[in-house]
C-alpha positions in Angstrom: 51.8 -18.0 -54.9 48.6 -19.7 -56.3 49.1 -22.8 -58.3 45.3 -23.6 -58.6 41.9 -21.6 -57.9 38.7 -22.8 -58.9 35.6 -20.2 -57.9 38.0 -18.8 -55.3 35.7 -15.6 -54.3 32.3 -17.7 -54.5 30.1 -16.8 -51.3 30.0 -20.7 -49.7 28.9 -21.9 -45.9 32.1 -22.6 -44.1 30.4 -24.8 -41.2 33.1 -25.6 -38.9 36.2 -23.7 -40.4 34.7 -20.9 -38.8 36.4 -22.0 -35.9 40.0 -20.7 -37.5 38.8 -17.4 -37.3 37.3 -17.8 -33.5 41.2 -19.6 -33.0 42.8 -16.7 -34.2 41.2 -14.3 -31.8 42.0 -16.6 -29.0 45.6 -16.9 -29.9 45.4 -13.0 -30.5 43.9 -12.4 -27.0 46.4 -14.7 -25.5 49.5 -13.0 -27.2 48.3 -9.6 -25.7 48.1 -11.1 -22.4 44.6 -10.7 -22.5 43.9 -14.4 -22.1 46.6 -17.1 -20.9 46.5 -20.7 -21.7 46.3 -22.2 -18.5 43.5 -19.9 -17.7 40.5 -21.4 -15.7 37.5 -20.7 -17.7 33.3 -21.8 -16.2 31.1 -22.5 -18.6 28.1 -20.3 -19.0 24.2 -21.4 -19.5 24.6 -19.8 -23.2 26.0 -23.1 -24.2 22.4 -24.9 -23.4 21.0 -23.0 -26.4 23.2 -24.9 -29.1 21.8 -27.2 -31.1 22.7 -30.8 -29.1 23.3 -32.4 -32.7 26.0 -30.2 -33.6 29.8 -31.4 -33.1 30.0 -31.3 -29.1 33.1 -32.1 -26.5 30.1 -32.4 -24.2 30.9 -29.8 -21.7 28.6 -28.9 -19.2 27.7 -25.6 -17.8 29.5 -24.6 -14.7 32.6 -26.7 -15.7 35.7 -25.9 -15.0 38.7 -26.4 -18.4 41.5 -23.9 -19.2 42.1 -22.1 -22.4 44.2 -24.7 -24.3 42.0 -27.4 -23.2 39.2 -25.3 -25.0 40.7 -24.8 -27.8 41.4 -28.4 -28.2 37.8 -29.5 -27.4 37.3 -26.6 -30.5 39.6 -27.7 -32.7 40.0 -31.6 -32.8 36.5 -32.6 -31.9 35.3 -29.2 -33.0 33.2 -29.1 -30.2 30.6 -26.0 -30.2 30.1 -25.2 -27.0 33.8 -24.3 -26.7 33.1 -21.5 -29.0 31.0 -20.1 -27.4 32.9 -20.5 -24.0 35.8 -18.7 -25.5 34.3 -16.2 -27.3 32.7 -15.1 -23.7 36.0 -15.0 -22.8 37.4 -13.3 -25.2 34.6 -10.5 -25.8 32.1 -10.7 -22.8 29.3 -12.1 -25.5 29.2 -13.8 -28.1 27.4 -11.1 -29.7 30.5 -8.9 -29.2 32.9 -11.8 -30.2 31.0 -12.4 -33.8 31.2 -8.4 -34.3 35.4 -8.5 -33.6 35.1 -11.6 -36.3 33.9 -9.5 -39.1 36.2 -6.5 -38.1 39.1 -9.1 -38.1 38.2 -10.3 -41.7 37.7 -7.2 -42.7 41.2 -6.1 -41.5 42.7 -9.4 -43.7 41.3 -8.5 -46.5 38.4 -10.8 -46.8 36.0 -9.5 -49.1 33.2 -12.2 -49.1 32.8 -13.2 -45.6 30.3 -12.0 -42.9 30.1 -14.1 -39.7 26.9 -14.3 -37.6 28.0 -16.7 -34.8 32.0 -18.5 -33.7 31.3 -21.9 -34.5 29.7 -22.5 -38.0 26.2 -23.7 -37.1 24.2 -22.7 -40.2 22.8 -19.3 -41.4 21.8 -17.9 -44.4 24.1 -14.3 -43.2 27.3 -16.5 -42.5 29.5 -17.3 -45.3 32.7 -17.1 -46.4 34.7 -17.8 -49.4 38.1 -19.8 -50.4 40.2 -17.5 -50.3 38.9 -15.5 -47.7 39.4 -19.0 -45.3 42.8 -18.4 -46.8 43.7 -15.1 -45.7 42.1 -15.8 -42.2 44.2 -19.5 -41.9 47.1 -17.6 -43.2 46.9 -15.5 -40.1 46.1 -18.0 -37.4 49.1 -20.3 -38.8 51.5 -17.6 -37.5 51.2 -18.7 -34.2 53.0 -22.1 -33.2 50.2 -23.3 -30.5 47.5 -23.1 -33.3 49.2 -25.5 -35.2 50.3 -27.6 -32.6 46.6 -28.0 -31.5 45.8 -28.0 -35.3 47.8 -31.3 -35.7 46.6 -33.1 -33.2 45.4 -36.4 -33.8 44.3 -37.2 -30.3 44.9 -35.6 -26.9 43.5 -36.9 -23.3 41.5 -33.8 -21.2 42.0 -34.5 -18.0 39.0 -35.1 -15.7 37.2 -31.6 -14.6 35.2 -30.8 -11.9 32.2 -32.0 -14.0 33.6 -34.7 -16.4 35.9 -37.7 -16.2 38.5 -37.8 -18.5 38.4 -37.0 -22.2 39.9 -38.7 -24.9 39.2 -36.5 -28.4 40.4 -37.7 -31.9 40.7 -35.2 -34.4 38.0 -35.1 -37.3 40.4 -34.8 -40.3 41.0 -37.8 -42.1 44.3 -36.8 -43.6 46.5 -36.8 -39.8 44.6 -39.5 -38.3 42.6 -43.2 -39.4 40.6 -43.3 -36.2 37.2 -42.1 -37.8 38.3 -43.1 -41.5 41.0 -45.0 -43.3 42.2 -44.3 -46.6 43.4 -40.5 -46.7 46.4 -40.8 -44.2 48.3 -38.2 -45.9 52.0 -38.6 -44.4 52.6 -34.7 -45.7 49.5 -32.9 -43.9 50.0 -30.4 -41.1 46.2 -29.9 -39.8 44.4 -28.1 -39.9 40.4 -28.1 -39.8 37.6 -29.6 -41.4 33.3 -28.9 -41.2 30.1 -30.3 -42.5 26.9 -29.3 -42.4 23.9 -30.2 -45.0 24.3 -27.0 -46.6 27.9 -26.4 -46.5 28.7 -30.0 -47.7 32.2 -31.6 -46.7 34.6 -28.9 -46.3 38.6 -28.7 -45.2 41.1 -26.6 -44.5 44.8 -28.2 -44.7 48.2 -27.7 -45.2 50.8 -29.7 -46.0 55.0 -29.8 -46.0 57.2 -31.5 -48.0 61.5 -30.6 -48.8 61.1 -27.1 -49.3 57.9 -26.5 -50.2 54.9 -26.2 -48.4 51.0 -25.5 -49.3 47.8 -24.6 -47.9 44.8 -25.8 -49.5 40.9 -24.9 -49.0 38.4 -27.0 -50.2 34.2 -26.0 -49.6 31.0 -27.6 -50.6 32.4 -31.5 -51.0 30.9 -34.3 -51.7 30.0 -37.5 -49.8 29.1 -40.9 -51.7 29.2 -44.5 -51.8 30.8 -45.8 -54.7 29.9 -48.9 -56.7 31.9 -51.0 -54.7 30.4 -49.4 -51.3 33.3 -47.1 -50.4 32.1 -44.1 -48.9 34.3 -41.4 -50.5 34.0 -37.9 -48.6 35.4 -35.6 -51.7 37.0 -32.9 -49.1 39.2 -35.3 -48.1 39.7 -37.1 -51.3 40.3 -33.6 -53.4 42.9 -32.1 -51.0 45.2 -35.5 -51.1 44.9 -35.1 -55.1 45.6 -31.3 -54.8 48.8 -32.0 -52.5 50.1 -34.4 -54.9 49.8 -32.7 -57.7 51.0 -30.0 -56.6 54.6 -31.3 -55.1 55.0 -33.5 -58.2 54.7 -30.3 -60.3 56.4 -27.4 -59.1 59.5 -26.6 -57.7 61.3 -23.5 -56.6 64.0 -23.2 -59.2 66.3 -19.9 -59.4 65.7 -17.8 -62.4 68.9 -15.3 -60.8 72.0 -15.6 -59.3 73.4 -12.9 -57.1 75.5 -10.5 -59.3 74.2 -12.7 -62.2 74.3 -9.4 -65.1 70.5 -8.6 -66.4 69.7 -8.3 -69.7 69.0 -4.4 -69.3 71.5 -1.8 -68.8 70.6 1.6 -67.2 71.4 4.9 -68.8 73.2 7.1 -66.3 72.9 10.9 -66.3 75.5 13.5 -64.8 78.4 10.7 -64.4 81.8 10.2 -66.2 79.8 7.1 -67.8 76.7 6.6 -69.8 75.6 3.3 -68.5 75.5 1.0 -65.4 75.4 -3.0 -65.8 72.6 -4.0 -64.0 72.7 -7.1 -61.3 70.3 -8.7 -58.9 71.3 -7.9 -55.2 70.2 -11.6 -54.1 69.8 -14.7 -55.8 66.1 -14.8 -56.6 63.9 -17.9 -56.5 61.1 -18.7 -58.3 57.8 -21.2 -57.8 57.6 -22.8 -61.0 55.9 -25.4 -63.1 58.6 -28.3 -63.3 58.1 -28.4 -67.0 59.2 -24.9 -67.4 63.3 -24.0 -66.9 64.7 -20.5 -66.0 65.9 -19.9 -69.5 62.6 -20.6 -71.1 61.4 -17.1 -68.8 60.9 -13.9 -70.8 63.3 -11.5 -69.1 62.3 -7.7 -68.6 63.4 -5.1 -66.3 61.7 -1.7 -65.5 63.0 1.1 -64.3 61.7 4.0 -61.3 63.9 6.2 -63.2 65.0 6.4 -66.5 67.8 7.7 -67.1 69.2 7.4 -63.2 
């Protein structure tokens, strides 16, 4: 259910939340038995071509890391090279791997996205939209180690054969104050952020509270220093007022009881009666604006057959 779109299907850079889709592959590969998490992977000289001022885990070629140490390096530092690591992995190339991105987007849905590389870097060919990042986040948070590594705030990578130990904290402002106070949001599950000069601040987050939980996907942000020299980063700063609002102002509210009587009867045809009360076979449950009560709903009822 959507309780707020703004220029939802708007062709925008994702920078970094590219890396949901390259996830999702992963976690696809690894659920086919493809790929395994504690699978050894080597580094390849591809990852010497990446622009060295890009986010980076700094991992070297020829090293040694598993799978899930990978896809934390991509995912909480939202380190490039570990992209591209994977997607060799994954595909052979990275050439390959970009081409099972589109056909994977394509298979969601996504009808304003084309991919040109697994990590974000910026192209003029790559974009996405909102709710195309959406559909694709909507797909990756189906499986549990995705948001496990999503939620991170900091995790230790052991020592490698090319690297002492690691210790990443995540990027997003909303699960962690290590990079930035003042966005802690006690509600947030994850799950990824990116910047780039032509993307602007951009996140991807969900968050849980009671029963009700939300994804929200924010693009093209804003980062300034206020009058009193707060520097206010706007993806950040947008999703905590989307989450708010939102749990302050709906609710899931039953609109029908089981057995509850409709307002519509249906005629009957070839029976001893005319007419058959009509009931709801399960209690149904609504998403609704808290201002708004079941009885103020407009009830209606239509029929595959009429008469039955």
């Amino acid at each position: 259910a959507i309780v707020y779109a703004k220029n939802e299907h708007q062709e925008l850079y994702p920078a970094s939340l590219t890396k949901i889709m390259s996830a999702l592959l992963v976690m696809e590969a690894v659920d086919s038995g493809r790929l395994s998490l504690d699978q050894e992977i080597t580094a390849s000289s591809t990852i010497e071509s990446l622009d060295t001022a890009g986010s980076t885990a700094g991992i070297k070629t020829g090293e040694i890391m598993t799978v899930e140490q990978l896809l934390y390096c991509m995912l909480v530092v939202s380190a490039n090279e570990a992209c591209v690591i994977l997607a060799e992995a994954v595909a052979g190339s990275v050439d390959s791997f970009v081409e099972q991105m589109n056909a994977k987007a394509q298979a969601l849905g996504c009808e304003n996205t084309h991919f040109v590389n697994p990590n974000g870097l910026h192209d003029s060919q790559h974009y996405t939209s909102a709710w195309d990042l959406y559909l694709i986040t909507r797909a990756a948070m189906e499986y549990e180690d995705f948001m496990t590594i999503c939620d991170t705030a900091d995790v230790v990578i052991p020592a490698t054969n090319l690297s002492a130990e690691r210790h990443l904290y995540t990027t997003n402002y909303l699960i962690s104050t290590w990079r930035s106070r003042g966005y802690i949001n006690s509600d947030a599950r994850g799950i990824k952020t990116g910047s780039t000069s032509e993307a602007g601040h951009c996140l991807v987050s969900s968050a849980v509270r009671g029963s009700l939980s939300f994804i929200s996907v924010v693009l093209g942000g804003d980062r300034v220093t206020l009058e009193n020299n707060e520097i206010r980063t706007y993806s950040f700063y947008d999703t905590n007022l989307l989450f708010n609002w939102a749990f302050d102002s709906f609710s899931y509210q039953t609109v029908l009881e089981a057995n509850q009587p409709i307002t519509r009867e249906a005629a009957v045809s070839l029976s001893k009666i005319d007419h058959v009360t009509l009931v709801p076979a399960n209690e149904v449950e609504v998403l609704l604006p808290k201002s708004l009560k079941p009885e103020d709903l407009e009830q209606t009822a239509t029929l595959k057959a009429d008469p039955v």
